[in-house]
PDB file as gemmi writes it, atoms N, CA and C in Angstrom:
CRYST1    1.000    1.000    1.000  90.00  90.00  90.00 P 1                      
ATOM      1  N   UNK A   1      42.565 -45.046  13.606  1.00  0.00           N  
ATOM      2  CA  UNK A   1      41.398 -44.516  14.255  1.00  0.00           C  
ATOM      3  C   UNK A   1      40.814 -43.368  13.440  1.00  0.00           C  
ATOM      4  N   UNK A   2      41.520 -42.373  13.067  1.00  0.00           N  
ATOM      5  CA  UNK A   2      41.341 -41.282  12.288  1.00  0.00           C  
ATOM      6  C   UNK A   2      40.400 -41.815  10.849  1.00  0.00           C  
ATOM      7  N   UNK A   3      41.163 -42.432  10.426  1.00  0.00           N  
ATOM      8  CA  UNK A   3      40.743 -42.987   9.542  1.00  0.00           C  
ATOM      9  C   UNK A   3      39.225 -43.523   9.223  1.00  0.00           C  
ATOM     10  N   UNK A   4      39.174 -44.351  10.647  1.00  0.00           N  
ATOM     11  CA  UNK A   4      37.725 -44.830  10.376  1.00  0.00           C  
ATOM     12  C   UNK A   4      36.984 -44.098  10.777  1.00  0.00           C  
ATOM     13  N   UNK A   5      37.052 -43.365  11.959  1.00  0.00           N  
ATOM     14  CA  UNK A   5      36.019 -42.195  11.716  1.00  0.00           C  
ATOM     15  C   UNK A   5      35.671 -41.151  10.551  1.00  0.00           C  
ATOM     16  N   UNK A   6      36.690 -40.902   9.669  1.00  0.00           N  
ATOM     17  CA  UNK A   6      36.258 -40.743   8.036  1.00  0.00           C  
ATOM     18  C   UNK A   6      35.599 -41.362   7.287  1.00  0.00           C  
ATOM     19  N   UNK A   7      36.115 -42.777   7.292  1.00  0.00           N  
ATOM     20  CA  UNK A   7      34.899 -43.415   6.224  1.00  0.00           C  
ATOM     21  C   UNK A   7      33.607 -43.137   7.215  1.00  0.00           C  
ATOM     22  N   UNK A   8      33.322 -43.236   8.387  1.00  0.00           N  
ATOM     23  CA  UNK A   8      32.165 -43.441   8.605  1.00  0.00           C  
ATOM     24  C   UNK A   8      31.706 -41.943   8.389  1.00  0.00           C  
ATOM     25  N   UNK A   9      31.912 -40.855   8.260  1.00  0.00           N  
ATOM     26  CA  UNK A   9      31.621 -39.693   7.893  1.00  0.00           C  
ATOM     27  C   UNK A   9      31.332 -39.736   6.459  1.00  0.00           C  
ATOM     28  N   UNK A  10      32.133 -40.236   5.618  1.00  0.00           N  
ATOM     29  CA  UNK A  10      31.984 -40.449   4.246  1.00  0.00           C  
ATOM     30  C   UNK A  10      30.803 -41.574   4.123  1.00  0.00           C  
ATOM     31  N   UNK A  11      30.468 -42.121   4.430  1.00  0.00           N  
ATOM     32  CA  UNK A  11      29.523 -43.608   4.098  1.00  0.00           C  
ATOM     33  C   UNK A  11      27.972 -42.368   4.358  1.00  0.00           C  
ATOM     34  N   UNK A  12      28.099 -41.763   5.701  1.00  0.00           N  
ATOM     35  CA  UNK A  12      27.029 -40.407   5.999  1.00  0.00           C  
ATOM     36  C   UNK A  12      27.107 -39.105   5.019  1.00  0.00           C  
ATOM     37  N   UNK A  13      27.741 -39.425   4.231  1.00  0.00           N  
ATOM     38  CA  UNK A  13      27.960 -37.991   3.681  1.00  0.00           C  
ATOM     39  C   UNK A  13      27.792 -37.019   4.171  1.00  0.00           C  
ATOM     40  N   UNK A  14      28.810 -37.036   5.377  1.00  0.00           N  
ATOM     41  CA  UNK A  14      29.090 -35.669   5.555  1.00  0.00           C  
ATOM     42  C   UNK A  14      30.762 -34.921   5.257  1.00  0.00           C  
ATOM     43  N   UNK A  15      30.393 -33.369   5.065  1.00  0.00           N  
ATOM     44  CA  UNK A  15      31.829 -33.087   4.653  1.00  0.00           C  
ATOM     45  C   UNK A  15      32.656 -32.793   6.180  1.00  0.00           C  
ATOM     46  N   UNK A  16      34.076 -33.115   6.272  1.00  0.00           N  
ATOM     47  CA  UNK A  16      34.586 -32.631   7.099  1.00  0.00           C  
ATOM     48  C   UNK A  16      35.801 -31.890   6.512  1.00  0.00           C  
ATOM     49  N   UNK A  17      36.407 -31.331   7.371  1.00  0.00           N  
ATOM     50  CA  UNK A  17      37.372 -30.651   7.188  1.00  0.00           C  
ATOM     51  C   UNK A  17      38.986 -31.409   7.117  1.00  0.00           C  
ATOM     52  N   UNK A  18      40.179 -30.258   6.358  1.00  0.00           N  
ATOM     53  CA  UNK A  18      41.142 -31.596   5.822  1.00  0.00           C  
ATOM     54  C   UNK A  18      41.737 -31.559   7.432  1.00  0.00           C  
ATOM     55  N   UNK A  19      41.312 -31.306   8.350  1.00  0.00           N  
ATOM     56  CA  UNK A  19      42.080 -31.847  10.109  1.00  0.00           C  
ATOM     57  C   UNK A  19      42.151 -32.825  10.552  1.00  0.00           C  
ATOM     58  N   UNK A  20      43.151 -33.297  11.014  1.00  0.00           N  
ATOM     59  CA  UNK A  20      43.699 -34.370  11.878  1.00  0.00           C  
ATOM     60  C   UNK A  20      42.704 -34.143  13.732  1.00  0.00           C  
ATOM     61  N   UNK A  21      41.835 -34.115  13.999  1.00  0.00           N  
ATOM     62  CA  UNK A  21      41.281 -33.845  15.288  1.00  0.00           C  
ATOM     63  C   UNK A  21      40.330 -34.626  15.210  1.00  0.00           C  
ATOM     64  N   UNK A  22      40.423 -35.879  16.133  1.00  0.00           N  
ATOM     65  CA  UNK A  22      39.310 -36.379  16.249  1.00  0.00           C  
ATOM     66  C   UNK A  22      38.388 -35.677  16.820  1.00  0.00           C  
ATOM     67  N   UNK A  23      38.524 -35.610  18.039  1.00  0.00           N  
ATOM     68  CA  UNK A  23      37.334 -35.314  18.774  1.00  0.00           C  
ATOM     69  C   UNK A  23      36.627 -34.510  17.877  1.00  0.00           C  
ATOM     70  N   UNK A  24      37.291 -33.417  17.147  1.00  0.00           N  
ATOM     71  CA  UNK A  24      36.190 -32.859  15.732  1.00  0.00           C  
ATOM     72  C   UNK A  24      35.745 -33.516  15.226  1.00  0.00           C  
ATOM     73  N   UNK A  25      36.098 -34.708  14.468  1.00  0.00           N  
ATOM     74  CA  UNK A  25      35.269 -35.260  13.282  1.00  0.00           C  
ATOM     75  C   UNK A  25      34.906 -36.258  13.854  1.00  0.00           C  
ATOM     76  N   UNK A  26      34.698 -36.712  15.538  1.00  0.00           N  
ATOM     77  CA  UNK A  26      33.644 -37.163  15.675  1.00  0.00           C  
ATOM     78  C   UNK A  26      32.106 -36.781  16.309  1.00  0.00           C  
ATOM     79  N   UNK A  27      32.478 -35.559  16.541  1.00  0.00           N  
ATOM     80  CA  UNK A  27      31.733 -34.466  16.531  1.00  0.00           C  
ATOM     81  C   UNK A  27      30.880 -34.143  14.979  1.00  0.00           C  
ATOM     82  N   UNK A  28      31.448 -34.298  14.210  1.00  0.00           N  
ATOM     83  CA  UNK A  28      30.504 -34.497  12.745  1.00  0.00           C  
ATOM     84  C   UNK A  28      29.638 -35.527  12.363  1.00  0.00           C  
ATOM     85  N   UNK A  29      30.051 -36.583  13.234  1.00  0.00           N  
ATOM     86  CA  UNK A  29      29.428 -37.980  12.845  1.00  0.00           C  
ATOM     87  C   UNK A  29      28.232 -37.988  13.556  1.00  0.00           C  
ATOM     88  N   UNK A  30      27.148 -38.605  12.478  1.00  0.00           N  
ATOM     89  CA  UNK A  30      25.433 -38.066  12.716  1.00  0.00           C  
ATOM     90  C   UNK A  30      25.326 -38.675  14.429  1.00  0.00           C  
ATOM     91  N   UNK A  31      24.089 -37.995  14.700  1.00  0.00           N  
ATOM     92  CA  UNK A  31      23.474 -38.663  16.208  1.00  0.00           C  
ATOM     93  C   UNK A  31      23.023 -39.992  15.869  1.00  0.00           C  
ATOM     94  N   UNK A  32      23.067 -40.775  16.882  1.00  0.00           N  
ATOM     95  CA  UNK A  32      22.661 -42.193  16.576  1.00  0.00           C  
ATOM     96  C   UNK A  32      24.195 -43.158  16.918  1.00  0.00           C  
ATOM     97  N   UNK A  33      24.794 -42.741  16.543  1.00  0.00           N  
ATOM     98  CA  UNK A  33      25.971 -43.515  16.084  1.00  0.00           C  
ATOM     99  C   UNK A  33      26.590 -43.612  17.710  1.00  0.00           C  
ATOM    100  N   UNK A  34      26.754 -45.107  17.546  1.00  0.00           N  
ATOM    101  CA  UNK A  34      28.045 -45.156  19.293  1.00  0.00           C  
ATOM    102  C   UNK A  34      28.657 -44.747  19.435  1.00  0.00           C  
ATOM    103  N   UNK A  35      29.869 -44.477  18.547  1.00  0.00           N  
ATOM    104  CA  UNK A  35      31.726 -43.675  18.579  1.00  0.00           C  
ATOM    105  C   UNK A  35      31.038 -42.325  19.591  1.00  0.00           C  
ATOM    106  N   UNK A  36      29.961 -41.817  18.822  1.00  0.00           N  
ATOM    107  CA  UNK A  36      29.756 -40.281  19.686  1.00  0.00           C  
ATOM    108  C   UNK A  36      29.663 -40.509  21.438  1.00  0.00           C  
ATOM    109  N   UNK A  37      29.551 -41.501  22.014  1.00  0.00           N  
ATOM    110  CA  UNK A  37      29.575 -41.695  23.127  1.00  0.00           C  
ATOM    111  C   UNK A  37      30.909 -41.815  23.682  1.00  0.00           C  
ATOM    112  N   UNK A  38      31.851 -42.025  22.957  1.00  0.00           N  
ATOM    113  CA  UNK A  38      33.204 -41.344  23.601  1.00  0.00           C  
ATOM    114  C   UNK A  38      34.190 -40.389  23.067  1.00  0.00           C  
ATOM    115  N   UNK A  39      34.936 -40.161  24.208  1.00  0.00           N  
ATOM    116  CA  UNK A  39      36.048 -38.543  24.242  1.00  0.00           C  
ATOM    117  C   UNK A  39      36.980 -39.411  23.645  1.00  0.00           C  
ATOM    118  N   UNK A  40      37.102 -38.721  22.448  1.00  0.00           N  
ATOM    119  CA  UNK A  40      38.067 -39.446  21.752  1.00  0.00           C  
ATOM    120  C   UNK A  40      39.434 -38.232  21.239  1.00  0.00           C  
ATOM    121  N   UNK A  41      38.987 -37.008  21.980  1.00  0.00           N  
ATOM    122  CA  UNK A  41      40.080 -36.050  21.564  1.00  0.00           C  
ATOM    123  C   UNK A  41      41.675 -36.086  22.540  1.00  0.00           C  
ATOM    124  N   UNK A  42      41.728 -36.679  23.150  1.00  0.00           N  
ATOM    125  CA  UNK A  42      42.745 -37.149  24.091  1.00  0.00           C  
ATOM    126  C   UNK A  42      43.187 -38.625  23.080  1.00  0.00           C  
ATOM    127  N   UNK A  43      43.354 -39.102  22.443  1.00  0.00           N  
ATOM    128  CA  UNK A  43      43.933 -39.728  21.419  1.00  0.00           C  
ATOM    129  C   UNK A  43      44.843 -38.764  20.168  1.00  0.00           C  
ATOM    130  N   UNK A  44      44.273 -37.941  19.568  1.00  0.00           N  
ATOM    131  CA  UNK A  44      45.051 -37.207  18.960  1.00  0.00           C  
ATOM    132  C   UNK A  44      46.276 -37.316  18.766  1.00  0.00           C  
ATOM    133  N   UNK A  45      46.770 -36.659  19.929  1.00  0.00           N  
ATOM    134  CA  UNK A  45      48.250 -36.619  20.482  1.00  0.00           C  
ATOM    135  C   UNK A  45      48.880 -37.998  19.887  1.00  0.00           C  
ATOM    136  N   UNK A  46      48.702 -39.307  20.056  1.00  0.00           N  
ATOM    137  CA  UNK A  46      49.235 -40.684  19.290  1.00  0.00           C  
ATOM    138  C   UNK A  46      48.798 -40.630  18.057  1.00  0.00           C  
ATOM    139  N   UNK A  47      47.608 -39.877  17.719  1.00  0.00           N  
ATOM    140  CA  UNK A  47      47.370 -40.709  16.217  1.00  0.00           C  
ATOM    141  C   UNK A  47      48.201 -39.444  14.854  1.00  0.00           C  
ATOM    142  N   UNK A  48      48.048 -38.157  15.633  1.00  0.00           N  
ATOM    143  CA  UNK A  48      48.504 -37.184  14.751  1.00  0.00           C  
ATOM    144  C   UNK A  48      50.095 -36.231  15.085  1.00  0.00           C  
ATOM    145  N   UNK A  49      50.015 -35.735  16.030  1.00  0.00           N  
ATOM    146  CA  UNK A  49      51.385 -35.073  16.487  1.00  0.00           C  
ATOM    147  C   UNK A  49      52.413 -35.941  16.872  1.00  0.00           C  
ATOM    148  N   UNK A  50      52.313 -37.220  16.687  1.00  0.00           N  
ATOM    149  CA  UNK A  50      53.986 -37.588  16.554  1.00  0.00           C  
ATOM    150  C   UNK A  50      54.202 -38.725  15.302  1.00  0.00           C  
ATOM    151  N   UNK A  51      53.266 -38.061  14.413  1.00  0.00           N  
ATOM    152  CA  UNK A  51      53.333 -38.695  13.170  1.00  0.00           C  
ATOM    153  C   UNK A  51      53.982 -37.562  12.201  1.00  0.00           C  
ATOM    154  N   UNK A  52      53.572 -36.459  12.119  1.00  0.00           N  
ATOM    155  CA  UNK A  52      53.863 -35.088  11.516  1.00  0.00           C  
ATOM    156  C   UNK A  52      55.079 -34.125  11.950  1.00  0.00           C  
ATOM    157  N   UNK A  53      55.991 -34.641  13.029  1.00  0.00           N  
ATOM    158  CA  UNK A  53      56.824 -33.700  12.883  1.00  0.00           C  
ATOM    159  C   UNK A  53      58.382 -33.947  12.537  1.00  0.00           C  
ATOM    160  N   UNK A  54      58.431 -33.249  11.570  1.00  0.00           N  
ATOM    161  CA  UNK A  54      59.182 -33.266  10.655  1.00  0.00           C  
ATOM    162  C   UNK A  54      60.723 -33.139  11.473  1.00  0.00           C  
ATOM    163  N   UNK A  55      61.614 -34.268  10.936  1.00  0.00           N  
ATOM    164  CA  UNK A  55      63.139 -34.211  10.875  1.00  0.00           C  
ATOM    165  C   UNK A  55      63.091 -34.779  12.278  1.00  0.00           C  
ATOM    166  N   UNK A  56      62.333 -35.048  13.035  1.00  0.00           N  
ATOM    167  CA  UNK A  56      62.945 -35.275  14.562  1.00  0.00           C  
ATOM    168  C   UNK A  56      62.571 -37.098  14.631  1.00  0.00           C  
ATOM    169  N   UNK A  57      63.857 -37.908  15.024  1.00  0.00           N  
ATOM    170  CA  UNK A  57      63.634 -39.687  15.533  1.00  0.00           C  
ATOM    171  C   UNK A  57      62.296 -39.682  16.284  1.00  0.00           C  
ATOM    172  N   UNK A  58      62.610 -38.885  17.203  1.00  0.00           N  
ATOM    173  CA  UNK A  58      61.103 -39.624  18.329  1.00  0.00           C  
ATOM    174  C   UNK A  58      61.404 -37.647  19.106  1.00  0.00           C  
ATOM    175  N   UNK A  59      59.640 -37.439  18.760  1.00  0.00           N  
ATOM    176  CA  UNK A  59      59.595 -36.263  18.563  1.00  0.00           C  
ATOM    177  C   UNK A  59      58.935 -35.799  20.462  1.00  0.00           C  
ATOM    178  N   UNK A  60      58.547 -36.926  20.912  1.00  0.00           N  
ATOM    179  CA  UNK A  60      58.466 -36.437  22.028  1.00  0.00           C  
ATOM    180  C   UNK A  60      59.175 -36.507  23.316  1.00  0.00           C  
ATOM    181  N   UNK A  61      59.282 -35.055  24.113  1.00  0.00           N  
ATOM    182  CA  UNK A  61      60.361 -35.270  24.947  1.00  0.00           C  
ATOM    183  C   UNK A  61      60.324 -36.063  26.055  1.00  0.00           C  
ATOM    184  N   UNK A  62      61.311 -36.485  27.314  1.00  0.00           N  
ATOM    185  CA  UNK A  62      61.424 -36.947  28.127  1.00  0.00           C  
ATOM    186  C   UNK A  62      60.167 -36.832  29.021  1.00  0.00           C  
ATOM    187  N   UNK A  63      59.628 -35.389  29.262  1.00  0.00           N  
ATOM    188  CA  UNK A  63      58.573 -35.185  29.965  1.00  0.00           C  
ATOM    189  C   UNK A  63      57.188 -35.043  29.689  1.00  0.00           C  
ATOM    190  N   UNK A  64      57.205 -35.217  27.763  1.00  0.00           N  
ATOM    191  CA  UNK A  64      55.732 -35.638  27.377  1.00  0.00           C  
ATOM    192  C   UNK A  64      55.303 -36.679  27.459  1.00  0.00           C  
ATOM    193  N   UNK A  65      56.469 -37.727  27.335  1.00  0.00           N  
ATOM    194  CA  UNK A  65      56.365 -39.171  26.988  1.00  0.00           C  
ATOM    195  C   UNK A  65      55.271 -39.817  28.086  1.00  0.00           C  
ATOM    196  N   UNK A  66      54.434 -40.583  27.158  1.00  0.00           N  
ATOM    197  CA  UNK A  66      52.973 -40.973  28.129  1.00  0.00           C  
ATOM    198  C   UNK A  66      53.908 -42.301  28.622  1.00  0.00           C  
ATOM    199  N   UNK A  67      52.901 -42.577  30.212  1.00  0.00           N  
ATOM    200  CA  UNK A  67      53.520 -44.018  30.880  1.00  0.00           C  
ATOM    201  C   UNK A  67      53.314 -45.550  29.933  1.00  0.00           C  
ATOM    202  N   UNK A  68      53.615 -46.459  30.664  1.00  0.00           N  
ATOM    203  CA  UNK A  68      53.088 -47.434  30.354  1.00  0.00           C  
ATOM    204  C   UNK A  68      51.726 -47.379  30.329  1.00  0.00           C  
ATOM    205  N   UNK A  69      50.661 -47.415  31.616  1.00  0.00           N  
ATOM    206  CA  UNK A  69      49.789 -47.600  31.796  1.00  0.00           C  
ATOM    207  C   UNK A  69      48.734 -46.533  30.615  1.00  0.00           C  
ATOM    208  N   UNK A  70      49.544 -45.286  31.140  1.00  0.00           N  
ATOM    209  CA  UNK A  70      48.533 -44.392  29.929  1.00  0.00           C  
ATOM    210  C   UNK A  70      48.654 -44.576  28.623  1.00  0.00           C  
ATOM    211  N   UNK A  71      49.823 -45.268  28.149  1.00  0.00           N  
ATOM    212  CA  UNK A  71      50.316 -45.698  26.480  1.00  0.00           C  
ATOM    213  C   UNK A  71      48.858 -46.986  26.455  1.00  0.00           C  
ATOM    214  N   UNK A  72      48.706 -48.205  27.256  1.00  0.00           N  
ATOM    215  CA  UNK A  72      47.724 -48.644  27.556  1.00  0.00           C  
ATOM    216  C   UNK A  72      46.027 -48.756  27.317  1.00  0.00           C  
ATOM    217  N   UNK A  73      45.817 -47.436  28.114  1.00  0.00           N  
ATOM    218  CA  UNK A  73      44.655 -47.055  27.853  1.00  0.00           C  
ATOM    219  C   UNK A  73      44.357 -46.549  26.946  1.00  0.00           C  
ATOM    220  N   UNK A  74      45.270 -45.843  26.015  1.00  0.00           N  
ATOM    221  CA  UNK A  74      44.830 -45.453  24.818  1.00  0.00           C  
ATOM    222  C   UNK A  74      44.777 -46.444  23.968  1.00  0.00           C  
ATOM    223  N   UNK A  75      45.429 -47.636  23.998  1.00  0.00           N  
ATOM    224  CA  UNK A  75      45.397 -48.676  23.043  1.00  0.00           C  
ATOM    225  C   UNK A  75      44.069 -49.197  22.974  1.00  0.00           C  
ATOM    226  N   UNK A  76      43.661 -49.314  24.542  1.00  0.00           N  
ATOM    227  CA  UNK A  76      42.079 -49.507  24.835  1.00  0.00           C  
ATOM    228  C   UNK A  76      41.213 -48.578  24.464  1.00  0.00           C  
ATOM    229  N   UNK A  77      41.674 -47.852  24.568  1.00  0.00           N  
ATOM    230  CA  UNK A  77      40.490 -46.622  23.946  1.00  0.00           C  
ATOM    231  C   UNK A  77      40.207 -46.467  22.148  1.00  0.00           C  
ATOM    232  N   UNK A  78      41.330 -46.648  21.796  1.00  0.00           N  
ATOM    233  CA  UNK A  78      41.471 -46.824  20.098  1.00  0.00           C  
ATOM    234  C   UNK A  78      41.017 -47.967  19.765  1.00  0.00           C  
ATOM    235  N   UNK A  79      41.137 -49.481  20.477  1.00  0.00           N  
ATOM    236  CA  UNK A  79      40.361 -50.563  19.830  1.00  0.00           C  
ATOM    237  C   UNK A  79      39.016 -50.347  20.245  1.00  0.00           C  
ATOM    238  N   UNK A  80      38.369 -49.791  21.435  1.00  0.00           N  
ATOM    239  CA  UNK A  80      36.983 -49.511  21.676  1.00  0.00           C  
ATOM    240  C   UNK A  80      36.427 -48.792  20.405  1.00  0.00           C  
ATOM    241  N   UNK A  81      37.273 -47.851  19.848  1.00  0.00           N  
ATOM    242  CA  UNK A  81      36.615 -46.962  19.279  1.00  0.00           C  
ATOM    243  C   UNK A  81      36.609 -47.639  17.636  1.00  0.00           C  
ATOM    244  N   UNK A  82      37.550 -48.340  17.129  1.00  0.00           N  
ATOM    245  CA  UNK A  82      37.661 -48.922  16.300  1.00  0.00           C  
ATOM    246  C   UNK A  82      36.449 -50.194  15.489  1.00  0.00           C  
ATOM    247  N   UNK A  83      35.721 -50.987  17.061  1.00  0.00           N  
ATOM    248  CA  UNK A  83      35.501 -51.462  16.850  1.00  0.00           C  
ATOM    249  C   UNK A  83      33.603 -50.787  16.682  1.00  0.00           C  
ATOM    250  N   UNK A  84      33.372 -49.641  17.776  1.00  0.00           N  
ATOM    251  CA  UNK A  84      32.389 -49.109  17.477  1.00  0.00           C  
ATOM    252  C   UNK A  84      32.258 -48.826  16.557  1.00  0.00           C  
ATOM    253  N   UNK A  85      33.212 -48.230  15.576  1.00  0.00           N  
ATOM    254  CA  UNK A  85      32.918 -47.647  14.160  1.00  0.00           C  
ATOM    255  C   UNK A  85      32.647 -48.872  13.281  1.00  0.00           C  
ATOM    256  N   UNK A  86      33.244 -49.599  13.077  1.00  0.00           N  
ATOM    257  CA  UNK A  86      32.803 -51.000  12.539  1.00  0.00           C  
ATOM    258  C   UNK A  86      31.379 -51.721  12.664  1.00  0.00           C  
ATOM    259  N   UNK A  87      31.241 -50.975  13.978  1.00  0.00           N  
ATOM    260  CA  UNK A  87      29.605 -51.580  14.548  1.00  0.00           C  
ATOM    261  C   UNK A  87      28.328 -50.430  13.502  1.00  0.00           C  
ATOM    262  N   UNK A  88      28.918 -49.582  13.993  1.00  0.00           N  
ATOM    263  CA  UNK A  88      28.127 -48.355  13.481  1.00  0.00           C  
ATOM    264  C   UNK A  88      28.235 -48.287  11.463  1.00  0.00           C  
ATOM    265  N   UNK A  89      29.157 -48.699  11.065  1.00  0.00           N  
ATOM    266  CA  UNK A  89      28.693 -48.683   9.884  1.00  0.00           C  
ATOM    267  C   UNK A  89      28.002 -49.845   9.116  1.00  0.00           C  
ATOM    268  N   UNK A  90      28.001 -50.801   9.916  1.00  0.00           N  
ATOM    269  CA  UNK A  90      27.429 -52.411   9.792  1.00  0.00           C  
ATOM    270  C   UNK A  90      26.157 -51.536   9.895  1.00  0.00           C  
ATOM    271  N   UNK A  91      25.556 -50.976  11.052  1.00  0.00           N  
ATOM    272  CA  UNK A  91      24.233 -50.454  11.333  1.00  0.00           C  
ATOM    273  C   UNK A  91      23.508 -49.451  10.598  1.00  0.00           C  
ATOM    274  N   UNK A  92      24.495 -48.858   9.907  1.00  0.00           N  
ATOM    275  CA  UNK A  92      24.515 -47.878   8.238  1.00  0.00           C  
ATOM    276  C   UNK A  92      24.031 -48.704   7.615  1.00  0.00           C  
ATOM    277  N   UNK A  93      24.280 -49.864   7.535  1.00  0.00           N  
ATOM    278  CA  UNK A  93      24.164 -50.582   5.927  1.00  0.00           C  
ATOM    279  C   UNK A  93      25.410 -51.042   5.025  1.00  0.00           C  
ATOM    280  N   UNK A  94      26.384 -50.214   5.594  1.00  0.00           N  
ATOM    281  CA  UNK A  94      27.860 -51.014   5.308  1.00  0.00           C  
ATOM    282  C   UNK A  94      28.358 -52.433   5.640  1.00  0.00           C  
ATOM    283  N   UNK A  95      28.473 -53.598   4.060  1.00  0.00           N  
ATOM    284  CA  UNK A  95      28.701 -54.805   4.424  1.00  0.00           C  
ATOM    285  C   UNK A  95      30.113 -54.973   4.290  1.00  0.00           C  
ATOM    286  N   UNK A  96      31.320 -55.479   4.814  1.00  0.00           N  
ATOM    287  CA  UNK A  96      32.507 -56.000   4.444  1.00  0.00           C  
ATOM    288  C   UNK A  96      32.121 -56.941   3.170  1.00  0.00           C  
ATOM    289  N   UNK A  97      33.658 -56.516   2.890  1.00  0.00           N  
ATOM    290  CA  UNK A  97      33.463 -57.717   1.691  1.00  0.00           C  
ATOM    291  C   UNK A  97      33.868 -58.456   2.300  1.00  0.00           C  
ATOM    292  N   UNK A  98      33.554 -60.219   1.581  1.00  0.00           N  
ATOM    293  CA  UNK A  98      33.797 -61.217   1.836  1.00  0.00           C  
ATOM    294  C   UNK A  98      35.098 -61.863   1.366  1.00  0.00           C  
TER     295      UNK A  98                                                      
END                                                                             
């Protein structure tokens, strides 16, 4: 997810900063664009803080650990957002290669 909201910042040339925060850098991404129509800073937490901490198996505890249902919705929320960005840089002018 992180990710593609970069290229699509990069394809706009805009600069962002070296942070892991979505909801920031989609906050950078020009007006116009769909992704900006959702809260995408409540993802974070899966895409960055339990990727980065160092020395620990499974870094979150018993009582952070998201449910099923909320593990879920974020999956839904990350392919929504995934696929908007895909939409939105098609609408840039960005073609996949073939």
């Amino acid at each position: 997810m992180e990710k593609g909201v970069k290229a699509l910042l990069v394809w706009h040339a805009v600069d962002f900063p070296p942070r892991h925060d979505l909801g920031l850098l989609v906050g950078l991404v020009p007006a116009g664009a769909t992704i900006r129509e959702l809260n995408l800073g409540g993802l974070t937490v899966y895409a960055v803080e339990q990727r980065h901490v160092a020395s620990v198996s499974n870094p979150m505890n018993l009582n952070d650990r998201p449910t099923w249902d909320e593990a879920e919705d974020a999956i839904g929320e990350a392919t929504d957002a995934l696929a908007r960005v895909s939409a939105d840089l098609a609408s840039a002018g960005w073609a996949a290669p073939s």
